[in-house]
C-alpha positions as CSV (number, residue, x, y, z in Angstrom):
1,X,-39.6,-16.1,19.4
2,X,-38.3,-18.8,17.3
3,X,-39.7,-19.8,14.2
4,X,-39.6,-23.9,13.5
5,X,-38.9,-25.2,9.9
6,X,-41.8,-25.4,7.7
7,X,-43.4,-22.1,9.0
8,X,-44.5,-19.4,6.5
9,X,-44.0,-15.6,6.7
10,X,-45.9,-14.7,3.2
11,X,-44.2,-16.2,0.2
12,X,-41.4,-17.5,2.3
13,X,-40.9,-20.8,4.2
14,X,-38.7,-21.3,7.0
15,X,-35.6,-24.0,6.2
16,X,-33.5,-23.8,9.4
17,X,-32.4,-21.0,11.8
18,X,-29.0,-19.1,11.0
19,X,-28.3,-17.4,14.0
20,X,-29.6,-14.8,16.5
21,X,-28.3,-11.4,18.2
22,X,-29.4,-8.2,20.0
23,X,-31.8,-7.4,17.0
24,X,-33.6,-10.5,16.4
25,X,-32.8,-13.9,14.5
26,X,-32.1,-15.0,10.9
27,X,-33.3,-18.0,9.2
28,X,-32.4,-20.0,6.1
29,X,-36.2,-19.7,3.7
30,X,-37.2,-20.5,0.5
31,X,-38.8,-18.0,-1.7
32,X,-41.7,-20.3,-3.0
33,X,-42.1,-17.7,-6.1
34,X,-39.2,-18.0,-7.6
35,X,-37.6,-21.1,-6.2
36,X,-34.5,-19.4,-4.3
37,X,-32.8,-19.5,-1.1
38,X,-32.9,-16.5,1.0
39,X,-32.2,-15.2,4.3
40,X,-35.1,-13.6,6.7
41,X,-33.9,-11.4,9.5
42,X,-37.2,-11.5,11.8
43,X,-38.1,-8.2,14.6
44,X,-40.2,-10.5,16.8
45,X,-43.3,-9.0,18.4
46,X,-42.1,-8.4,21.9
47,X,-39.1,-6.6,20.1
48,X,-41.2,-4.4,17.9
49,X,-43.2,-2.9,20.8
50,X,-39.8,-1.1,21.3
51,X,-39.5,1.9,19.3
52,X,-35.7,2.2,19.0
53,X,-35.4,-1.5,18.2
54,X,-38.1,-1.0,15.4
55,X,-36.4,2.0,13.9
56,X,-32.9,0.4,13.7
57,X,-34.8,-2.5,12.0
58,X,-36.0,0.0,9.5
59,X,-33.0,1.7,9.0
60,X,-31.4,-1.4,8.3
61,X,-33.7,-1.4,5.6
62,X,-33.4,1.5,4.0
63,X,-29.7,1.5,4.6
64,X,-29.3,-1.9,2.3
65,X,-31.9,-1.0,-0.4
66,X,-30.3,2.6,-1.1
67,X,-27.2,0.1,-2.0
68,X,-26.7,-2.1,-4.9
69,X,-23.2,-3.4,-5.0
70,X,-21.7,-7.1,-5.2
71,X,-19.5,-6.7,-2.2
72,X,-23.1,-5.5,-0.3
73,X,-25.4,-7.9,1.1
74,X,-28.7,-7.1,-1.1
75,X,-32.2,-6.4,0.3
76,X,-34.9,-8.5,-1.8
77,X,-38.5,-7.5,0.0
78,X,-39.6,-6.7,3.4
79,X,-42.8,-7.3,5.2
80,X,-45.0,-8.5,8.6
81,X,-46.9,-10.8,9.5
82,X,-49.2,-11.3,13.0
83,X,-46.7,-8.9,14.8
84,X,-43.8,-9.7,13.0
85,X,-41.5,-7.8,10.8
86,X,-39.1,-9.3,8.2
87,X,-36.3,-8.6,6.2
88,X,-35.3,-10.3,3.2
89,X,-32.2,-10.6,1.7
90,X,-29.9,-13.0,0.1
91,X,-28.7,-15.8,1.5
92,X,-24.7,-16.3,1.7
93,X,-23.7,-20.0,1.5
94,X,-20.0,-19.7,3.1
95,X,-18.5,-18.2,6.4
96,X,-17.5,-15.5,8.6
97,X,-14.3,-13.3,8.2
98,X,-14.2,-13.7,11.7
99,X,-14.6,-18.1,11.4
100,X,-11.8,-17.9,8.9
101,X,-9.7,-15.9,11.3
102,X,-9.8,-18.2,13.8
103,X,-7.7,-20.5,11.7
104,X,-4.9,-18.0,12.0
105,X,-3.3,-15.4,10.4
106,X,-4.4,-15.0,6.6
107,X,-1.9,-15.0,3.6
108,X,-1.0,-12.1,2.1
109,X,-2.5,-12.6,-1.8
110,X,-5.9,-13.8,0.0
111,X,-5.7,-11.2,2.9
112,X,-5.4,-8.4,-0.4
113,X,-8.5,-10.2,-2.5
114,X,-10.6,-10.0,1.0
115,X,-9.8,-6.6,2.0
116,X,-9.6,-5.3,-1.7
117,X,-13.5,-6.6,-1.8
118,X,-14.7,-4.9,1.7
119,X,-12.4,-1.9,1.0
120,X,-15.1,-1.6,-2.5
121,X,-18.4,-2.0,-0.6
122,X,-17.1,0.4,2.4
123,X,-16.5,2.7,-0.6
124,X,-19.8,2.5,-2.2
125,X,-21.6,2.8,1.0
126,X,-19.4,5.9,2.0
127,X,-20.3,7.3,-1.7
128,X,-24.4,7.2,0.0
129,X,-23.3,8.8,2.3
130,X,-24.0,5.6,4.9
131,X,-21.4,5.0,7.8
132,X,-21.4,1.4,8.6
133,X,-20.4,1.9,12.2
134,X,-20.3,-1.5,13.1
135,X,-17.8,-3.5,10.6
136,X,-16.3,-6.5,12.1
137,X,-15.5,-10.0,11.0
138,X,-18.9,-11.1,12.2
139,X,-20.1,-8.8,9.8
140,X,-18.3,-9.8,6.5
141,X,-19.4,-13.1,4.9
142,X,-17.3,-15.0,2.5
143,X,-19.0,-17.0,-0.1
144,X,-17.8,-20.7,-1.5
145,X,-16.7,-18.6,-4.3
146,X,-14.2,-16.5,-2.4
147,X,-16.7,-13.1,-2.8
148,X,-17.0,-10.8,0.3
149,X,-20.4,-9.6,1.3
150,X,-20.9,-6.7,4.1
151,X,-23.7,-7.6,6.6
152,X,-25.8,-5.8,9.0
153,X,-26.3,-2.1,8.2
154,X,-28.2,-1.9,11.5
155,X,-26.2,0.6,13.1
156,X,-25.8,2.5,9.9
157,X,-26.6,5.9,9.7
158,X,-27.2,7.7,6.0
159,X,-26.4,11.8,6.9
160,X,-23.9,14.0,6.0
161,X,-21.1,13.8,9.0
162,X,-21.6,16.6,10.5
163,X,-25.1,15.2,11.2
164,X,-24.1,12.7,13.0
165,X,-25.8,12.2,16.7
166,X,-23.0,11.4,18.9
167,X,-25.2,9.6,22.1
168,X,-27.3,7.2,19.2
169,X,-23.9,5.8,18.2
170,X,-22.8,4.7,21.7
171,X,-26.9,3.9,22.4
172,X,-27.0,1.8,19.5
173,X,-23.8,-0.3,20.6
174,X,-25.2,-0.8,24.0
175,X,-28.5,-1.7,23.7
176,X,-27.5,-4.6,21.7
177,X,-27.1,-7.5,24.5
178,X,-24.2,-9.5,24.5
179,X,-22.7,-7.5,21.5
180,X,-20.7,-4.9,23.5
181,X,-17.2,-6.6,23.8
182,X,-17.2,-8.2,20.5
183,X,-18.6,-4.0,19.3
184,X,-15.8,-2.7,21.2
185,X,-12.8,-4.3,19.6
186,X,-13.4,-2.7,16.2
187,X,-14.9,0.8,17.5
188,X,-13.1,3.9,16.5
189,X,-11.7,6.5,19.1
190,X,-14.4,8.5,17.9
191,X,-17.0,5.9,18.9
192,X,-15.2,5.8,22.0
193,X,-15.4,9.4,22.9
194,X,-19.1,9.3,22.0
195,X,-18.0,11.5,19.3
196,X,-20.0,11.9,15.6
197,X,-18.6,9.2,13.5
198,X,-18.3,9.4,9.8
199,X,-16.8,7.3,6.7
200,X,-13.0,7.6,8.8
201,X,-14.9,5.8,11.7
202,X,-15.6,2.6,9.3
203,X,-11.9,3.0,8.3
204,X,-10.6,2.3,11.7
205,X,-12.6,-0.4,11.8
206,X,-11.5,-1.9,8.8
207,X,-7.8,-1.1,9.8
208,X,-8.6,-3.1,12.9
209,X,-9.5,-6.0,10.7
210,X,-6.6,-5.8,8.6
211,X,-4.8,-5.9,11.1
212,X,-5.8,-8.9,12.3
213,X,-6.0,-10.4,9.7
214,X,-2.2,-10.1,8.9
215,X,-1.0,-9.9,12.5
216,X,-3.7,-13.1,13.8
217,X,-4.7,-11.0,17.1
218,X,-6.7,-7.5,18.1
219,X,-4.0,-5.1,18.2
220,X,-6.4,-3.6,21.1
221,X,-7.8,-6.5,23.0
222,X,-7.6,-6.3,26.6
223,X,-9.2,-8.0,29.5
224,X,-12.3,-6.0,30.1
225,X,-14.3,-3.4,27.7
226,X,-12.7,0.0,29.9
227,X,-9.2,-1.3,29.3
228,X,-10.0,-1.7,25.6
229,X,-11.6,1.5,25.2
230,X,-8.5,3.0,27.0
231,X,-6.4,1.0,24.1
232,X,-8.1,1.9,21.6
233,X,-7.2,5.8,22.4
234,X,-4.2,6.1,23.6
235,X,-1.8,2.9,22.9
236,X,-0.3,2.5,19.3
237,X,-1.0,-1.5,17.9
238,X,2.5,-3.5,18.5
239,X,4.3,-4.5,15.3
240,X,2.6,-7.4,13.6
241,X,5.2,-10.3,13.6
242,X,5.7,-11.4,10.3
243,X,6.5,-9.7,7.1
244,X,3.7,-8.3,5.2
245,X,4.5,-5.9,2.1
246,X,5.2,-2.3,3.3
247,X,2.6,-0.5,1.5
248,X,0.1,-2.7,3.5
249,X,1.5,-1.9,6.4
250,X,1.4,1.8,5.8
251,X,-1.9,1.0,5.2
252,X,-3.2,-0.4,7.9
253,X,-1.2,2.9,9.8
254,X,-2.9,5.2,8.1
255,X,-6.4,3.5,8.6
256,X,-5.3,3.3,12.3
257,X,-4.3,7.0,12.6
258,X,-6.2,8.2,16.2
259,X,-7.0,11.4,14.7
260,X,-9.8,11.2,11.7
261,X,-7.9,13.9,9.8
262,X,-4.8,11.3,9.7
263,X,-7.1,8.7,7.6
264,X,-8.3,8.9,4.3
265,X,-9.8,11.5,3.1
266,X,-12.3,9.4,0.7
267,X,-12.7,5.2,1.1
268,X,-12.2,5.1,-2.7
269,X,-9.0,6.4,-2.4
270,X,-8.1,3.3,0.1
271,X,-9.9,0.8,-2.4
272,X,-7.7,2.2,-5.2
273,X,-4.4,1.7,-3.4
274,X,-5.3,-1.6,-2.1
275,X,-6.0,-2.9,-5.3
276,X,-3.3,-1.8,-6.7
277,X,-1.1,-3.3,-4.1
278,X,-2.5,-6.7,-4.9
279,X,-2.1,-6.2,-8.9
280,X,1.2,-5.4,-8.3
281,X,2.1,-8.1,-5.5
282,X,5.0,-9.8,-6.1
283,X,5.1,-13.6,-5.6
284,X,8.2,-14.0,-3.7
285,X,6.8,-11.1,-0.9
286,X,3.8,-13.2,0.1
287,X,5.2,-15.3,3.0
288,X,3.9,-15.4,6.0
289,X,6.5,-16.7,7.9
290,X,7.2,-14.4,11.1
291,X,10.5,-11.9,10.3
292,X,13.7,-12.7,11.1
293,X,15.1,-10.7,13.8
294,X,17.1,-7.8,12.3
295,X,20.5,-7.6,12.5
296,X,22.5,-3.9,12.4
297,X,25.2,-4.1,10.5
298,X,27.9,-1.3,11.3
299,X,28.0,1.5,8.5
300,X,31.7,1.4,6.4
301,X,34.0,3.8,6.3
302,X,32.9,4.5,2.9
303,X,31.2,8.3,2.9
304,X,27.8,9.3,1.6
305,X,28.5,11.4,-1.0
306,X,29.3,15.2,-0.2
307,X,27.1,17.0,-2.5
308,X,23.8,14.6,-2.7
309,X,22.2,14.6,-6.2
310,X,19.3,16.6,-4.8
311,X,15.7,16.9,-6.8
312,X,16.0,19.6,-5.1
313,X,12.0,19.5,-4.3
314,X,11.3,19.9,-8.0
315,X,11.4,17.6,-10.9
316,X,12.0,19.2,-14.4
317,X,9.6,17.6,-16.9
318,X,10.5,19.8,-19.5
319,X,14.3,17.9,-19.2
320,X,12.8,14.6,-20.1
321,X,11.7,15.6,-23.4
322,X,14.8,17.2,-24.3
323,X,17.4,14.2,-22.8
324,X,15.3,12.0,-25.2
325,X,16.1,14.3,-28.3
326,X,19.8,14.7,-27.3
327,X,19.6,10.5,-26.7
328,X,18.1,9.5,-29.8
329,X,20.2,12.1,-32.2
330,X,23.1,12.2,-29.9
331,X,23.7,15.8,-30.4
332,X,26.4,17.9,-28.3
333,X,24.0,20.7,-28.2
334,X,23.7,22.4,-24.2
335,X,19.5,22.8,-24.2
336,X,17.8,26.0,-23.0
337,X,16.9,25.9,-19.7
338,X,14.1,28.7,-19.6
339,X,11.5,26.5,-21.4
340,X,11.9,23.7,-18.3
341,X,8.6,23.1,-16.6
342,X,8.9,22.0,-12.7
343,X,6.9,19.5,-11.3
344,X,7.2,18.7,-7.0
345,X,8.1,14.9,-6.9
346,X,9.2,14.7,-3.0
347,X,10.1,17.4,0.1
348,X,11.6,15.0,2.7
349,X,13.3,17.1,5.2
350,X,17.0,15.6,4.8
351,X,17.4,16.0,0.8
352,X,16.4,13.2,-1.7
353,X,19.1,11.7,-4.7
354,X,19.0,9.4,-7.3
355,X,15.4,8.8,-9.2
356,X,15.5,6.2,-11.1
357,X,11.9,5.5,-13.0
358,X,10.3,2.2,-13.2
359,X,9.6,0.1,-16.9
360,X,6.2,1.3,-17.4
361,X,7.4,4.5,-16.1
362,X,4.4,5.2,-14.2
363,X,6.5,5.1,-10.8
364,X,9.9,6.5,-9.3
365,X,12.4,5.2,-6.6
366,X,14.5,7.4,-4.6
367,X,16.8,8.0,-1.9
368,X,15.4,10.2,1.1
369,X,16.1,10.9,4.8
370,X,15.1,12.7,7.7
371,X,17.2,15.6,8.9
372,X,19.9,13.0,10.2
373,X,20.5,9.4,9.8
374,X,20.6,6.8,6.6
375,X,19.5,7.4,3.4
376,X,16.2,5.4,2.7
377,X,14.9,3.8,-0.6
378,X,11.1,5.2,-1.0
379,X,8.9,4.2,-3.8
380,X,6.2,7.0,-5.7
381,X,3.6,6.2,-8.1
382,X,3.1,9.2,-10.6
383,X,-1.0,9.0,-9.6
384,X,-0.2,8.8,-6.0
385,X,0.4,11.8,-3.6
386,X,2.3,9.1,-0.6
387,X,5.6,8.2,-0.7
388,X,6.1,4.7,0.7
389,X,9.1,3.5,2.4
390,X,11.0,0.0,1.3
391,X,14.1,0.1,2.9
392,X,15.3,0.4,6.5
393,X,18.4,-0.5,6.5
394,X,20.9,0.7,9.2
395,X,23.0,1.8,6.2
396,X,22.5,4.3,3.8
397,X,20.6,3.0,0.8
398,X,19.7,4.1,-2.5
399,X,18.1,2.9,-5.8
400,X,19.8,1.6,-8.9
401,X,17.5,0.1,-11.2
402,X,14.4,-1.9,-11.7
403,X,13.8,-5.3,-12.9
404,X,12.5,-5.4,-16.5
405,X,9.4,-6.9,-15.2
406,X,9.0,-3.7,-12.4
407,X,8.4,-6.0,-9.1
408,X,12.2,-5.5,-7.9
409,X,13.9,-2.4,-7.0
410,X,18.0,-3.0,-7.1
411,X,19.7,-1.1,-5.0
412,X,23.4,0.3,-3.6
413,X,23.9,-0.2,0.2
414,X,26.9,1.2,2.1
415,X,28.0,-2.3,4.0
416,X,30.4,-4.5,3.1
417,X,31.1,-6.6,0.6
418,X,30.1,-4.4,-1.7
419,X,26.8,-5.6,-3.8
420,X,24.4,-5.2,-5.8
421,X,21.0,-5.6,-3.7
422,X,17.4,-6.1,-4.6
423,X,14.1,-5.2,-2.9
424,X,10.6,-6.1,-4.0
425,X,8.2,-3.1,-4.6
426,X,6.1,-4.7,-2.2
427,X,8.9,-4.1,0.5
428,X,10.5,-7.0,2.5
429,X,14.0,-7.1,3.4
430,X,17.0,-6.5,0.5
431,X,18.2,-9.7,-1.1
432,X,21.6,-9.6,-2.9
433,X,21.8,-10.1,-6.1
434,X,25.2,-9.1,-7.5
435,X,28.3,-9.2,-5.4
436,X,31.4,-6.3,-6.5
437,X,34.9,-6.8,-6.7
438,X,36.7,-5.3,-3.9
439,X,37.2,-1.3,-4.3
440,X,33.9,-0.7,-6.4
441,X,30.9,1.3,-5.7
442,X,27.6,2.5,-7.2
443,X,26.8,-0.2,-10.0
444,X,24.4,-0.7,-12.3
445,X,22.6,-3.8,-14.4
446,X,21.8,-3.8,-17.9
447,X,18.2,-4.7,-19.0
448,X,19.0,-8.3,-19.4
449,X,20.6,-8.4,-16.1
450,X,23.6,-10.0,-17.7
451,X,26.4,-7.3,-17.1
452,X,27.0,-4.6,-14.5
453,X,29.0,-1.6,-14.6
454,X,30.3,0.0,-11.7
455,X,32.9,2.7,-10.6
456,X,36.1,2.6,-8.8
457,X,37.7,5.5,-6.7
458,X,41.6,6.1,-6.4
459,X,43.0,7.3,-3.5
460,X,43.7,10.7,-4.8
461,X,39.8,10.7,-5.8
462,X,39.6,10.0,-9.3
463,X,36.5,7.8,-10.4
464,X,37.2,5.2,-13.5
465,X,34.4,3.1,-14.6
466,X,34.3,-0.4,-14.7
467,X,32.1,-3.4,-16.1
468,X,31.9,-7.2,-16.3
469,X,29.4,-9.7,-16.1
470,X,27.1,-10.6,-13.3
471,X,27.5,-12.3,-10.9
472,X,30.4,-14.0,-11.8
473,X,32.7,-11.1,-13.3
474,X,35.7,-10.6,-14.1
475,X,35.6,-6.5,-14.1
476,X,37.5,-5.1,-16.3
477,X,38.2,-1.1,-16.9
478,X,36.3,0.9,-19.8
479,X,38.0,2.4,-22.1
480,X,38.9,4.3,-24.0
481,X,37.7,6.3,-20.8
482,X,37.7,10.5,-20.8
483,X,37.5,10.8,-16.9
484,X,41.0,9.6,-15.8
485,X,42.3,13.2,-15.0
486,X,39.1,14.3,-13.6
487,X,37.6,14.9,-10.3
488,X,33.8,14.1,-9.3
489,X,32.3,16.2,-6.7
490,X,30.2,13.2,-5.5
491,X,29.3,9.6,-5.7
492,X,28.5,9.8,-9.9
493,X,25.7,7.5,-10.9
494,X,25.3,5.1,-13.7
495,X,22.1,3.6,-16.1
496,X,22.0,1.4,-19.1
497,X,20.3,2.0,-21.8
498,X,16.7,0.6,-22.7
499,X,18.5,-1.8,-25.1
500,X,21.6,-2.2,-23.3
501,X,23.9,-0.7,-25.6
502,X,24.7,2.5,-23.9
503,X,25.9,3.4,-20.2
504,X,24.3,6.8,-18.8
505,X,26.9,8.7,-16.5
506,X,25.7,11.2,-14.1
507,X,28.2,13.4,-12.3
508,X,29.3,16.9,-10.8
509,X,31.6,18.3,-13.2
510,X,33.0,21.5,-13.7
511,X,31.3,24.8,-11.8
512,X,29.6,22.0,-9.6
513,X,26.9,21.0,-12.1
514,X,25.8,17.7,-13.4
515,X,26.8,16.3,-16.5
516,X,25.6,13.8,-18.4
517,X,27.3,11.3,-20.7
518,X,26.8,8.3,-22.8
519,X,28.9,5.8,-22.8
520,X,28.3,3.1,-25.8
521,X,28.4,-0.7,-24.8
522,X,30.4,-2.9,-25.2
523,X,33.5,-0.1,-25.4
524,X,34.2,1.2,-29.1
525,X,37.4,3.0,-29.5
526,X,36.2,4.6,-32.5
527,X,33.1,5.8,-30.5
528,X,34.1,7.6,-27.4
529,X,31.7,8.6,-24.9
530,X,30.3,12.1,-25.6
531,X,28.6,15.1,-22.7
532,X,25.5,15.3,-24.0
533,X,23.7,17.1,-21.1
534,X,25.2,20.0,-18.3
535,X,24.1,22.9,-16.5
536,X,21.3,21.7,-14.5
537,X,21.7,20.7,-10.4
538,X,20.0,17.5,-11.0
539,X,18.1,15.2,-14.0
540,X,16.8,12.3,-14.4
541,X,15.1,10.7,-18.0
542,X,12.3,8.3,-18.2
543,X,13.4,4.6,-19.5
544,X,12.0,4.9,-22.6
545,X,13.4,8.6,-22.8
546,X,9.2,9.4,-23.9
C-alpha cells in the first residue's frame, strides 16, 4: 500500500514517501494543527492482519514513548484509519550514519561527537531497561545540525535480561524481508547463538559501528549471512589501518569482547568514557591518515634498572600530604610511617615504576609490563578502574612528565640517541622532543619546557646530575652536587618543581630505600640540596604537592 501526496490519515497530510522496509513505509506529513513537519511510519492493512507484525508495530510504540531523550527519535501520537495503523514521530531533515559512511572512513573529532551522541541515547534506553537489538547505521540519523537521533525501536524489547526470549530475537530478524544481511552485520554473538540479548548485545552492535566508522569496512563482512555469522563468533576484527587514539581503540575492544561479561557492565559507563575521550582529544592525534609501518628498533645495551621503583600494588595517599609539608617548609624531619593510608593504583603482573601525575592531577602515568618484555607507558584516570595503554614500543619506556596543558605525556625510551620523547594522552606514536647529550639518561623538563635536567652514569656507577636548556643545550654539571661518592641502586628519577625552581631526586639510597631530595634551580652554593624524604620503597607527590 502506498499512500500518494495529498492524502490524509486524521490531522496529518501526506508530503512525499521516505522510505519502506519489512515493517511498513514512512512518509514525510504535515501536522495541519500545529503547522510541523513530521514523519508517519504506516502498518498497512494486509500487514496488520498479521499478529506478530502488529505487535512489533506496537512495541515500537511503547518502546519510543517510554523514552524522552535528544539523541532518541520522539513519538508524537499514534492512530488508524480504514485499516491502517500509524506512527508519528518527528521528522529528521539530514541523513543516514550508514549514507555518511559510505563517503569513507570518518574523522576522529566527528567520529567521537557521533558516537558520544548514540553512546547517550543507548544509555538512556538501557537505563528503561529497553535493548535496542537492532542498531546499525540505517538506524541512526544525523540532522543538518550535526545531532544524532536513534531510529526504529521495532525490535526492541523492554524486560529485565534475564527475560529475554531467545527464538523472538532471531524471529524478529527474519521475518523482516530483505533486512537479514544488512541485520546480520551488526548482530551480537548472542544474537547469533539465538541466545537472550541484553544492554551488552546493543554494545556490540555499537562497537561494530565504531568500528567502521574509524576503520571504513565491517570488521565481519563476508560473502554470505553463514560465513558472517561464523565471523561474528569466532574470528577477532583485523587491525583498523590508520591511527585512531588508543583509548578509542580499547574501546571499540572492549565493546567487541565475544563474551557479554568482557563488555560493559552499564552503557553509561561507555558514554562517560567516550566523552571524556573527546573533551580531552588532542588536536595533533586526529589524523586519519593510515599508520606508518612500524619499525623495531634494536634495544641498547643500556640496562633497565635492577631494582624497579615498584608501587608495589599500593599507592600511599597519606605520603602525599606529608611530601607537601616537608616541600613547602623544607624540613629534614623523617615522617611517621604508621599513619600512611594505602590506596591500589595498578597490579600488572611484571612490576610498575615511575608515577608521575598529570596538571590537574586527576590522572597518573606509569611504567608497566607483563611478566617478560618492555616496559610500557599506561595512562589512569583517578575516577577510572582501566588502565590504558600508550606506548608500544619495542624498547622499554617510561613516563617523565606532562605538558602543562596535560595532552602530552613525555617520556624516557631505551634507544639510541638518547631523548626526550613525547606521546599524546590520546596515544599515537612517540614524537621526540628533546634530544641528550651523549652518556645521559633519565631527564626531565621544567614547567616551561625551557630546561632539562638529566643524569649521567660513570663507569664505576656513580650517577651526577646534569642540566641545560632544551633543545639546544649545552649540559652542564650541577653543583655543588652531594652524590659524587655515592652509589644508586637503580635508574634514580628526576621532577621539577610546580614553578621550576626546584629539581625533585628520587633514588635508592642507603639500606635499599628511596630517598628524596630537593635540589633548588638554578644551582645555589649557598643552598645545597637537602633529603627531605626516606624510608619508604616507593613515592610519588601530586604536582601541586595538595
Amino acid at each position: 500500500m502506498s499512500l500518494s501526496p495529498s492524502t490524509r490519515l486524521g490531522p496529518y497530510e501526506i508530503l512525499s514517501r521516505l522510505g519502506a522496509g519489512g515493517m511498513g513505509e514512512v512518509y514525510r506529513a504535515r501536522d495541519t494543527r500545529l503547522g510541523r513537519d513530521v514523519a508517519i511510519k504506516i502498518l498497512p492493512g494486509d500487514l496488520s492482519g498479521d499478529p506478530s507484525r502488529r505487535a512489533r508495530f506496537e512495541q515500537e510504540a511503547r518502546a519510543v514513548a517510554a523514552l524522552n531523550h535528544p539523541n532518541i527519535l520522539g513519538l508524537y501520537d499514534i492512530g488508524g484509519q480504514d485499516g491502517t495503523d500509524y506512527m508519528v514521530t518527528e521528522f529528521v531533515a539530514g541523513e543516514t550514519l550508514a549514507a555518511l559512511m559510505e563517503r569513507g572512513p570518518i574523522a576522529t573529532r566527528k567520529l567521537l561527537d557521533i558516537a558520544v551522541e548514540i553512546a547517550d541515547g543507548m544509555a538512556a534506553a538501557h537505563a528503561a531497561r529497553i535493548t535496542h537489538r537492532d542498531l546499525k547505521p540505517l538506524n541512526i540519523m544525523i540532522d543538518r545540525d550535526g545531532r544524532v537521533k536513534i531510529l526504529d525501536f521495532g525490535l526492541a524489547k523492554q524486560a529485565p535480561p534475564a527475560s529475554a526470549d531467545a527464538d523472538e530475537t532471531m524471529t524478529a530478524a527474519q521475518t523482516q524481508p530483505g533486512m537479514i544481511m544488512g541485520t546480520v552485520n551488526y548482530m551480537s554473538p548472542e544474537q547469533v547463538r539465538g541466545q537472550p540479548a541484553d544492554h551488552r548485545s546493543d554494545q556490540f552492535s555499537f562497537g561494530l559501528i565504531l568500528y567502521e566508522m574509524a576503520g571504513g569496512r565491517k570488521p565481519f563482512d563476508r560473502p554470505d549471512t553463514i560465513q558472517t555469522m561464523s565471523a561474528i563468533l569466532t574470528d577477532d576484527p583485523p587491525p583498523i589501518e590508520r591511527v585512531i587514539p588508543a583509548p578509542l581503540r580499547w574501546a571499540i575492544d572492549r565493546c567487541l569482547a565475544k563474551d557479554a561479561t568482557g563488555r560493559y557492565e552499564s552503557s553509561r559507563d561507555l558514554f562517560h568514557e567516550l566523552r571524556s575521550l573527546r573533551d580531552h582529544l588532542s588536536e595533533t592525534s586526529t589524523t586519519t591518515q593510515a599508520a606508518a609501518p612500524t619499525v623495531a628498533v634494536a634495544p641498547t645495551a643500556v640496562a633497565r634498572r635492577p631494582i624497579p621503583w615498584t608501587l608495589a600494588a599500593a599507592f600511599a595517599l597519606g605520603v602525599l600530604a606529608t611530601f607537601a609539608a616537608l616541600w613547602l617548609m623544607a624540613g629534614p624531619e623523617i615522617p611517621d610511617q604508621s599513619a600512611y593510608r594505602f590506596v591500589p593504583l595498578s597490579f600488572a603482573p611484571g612490576g610498575q615504576s615511575d608515577l608521575v601525575w598529570s596538571p590537574d592531577s586527576k590522572a597518573v602515568a606509569y611504567a608497566a609490563r607483563e611478566a617478560s618484555g618492555p616496559w610500557q607507558v599506561f595512562l589512569r584516570y583517578l575516577d577510572s578502574p582501566t588502565p590504558i595503554q600508550l606506548t608500544h614500543t619495542a624498547e622499554s619506556s617510561s613516563p617523565v612528565s606532562w605538558s602543562p596543558d596535560g595532552k602530552r605525556i613525555f617520556l624516557r625510551v631505551d634507544r639510541k640517541p638518547r631523548a626526550i620523547w613525547s606521546v599524546a594522552t590520546v596515544g599515537g606514536e612517540p614524537e621526540m622532543a628533546a634530544a641528550l647529550p651523549e652518556g645521559l639518561v633519565t631527564g626531565a623538563l621544567s614547567p616551561d619546557h625551557k630546561v632539562g635536567a638529566a643524569l649521567r652514569r660513570g663507569g664505576d656507577g656513580i650517577y651526577t646530575v646534569w642540566h641545560g636548556s632544551v633543545p639546544s643545550g649545552p649540559f652542564q654539571r650541577y653543583s655543588p652536587d652531594p652524590f659524587a661518592t655515592r652509589a644508586f641502586y637503580n635508574y634514580p628519577g628526576l621532577a621539577f618543581s610546580p614553578d621550576g625552581t626546584q629539581i625533585l631526586l628520587l633514588l635508592n639510597g642507603a639500606q635499599d630505600r628511596e630517598e628524596a631530595w630537593l635540589l633548588p634551580y638554578p644551582p645555589n652554593p649557598s643552598h645545597p640540596p637537602r633529603l627531605v624524604l626516606q624510608g619508604l620503597p616507593s613515592y610519588e607527590g601530586t604536582p601541586d604537592f595538595s
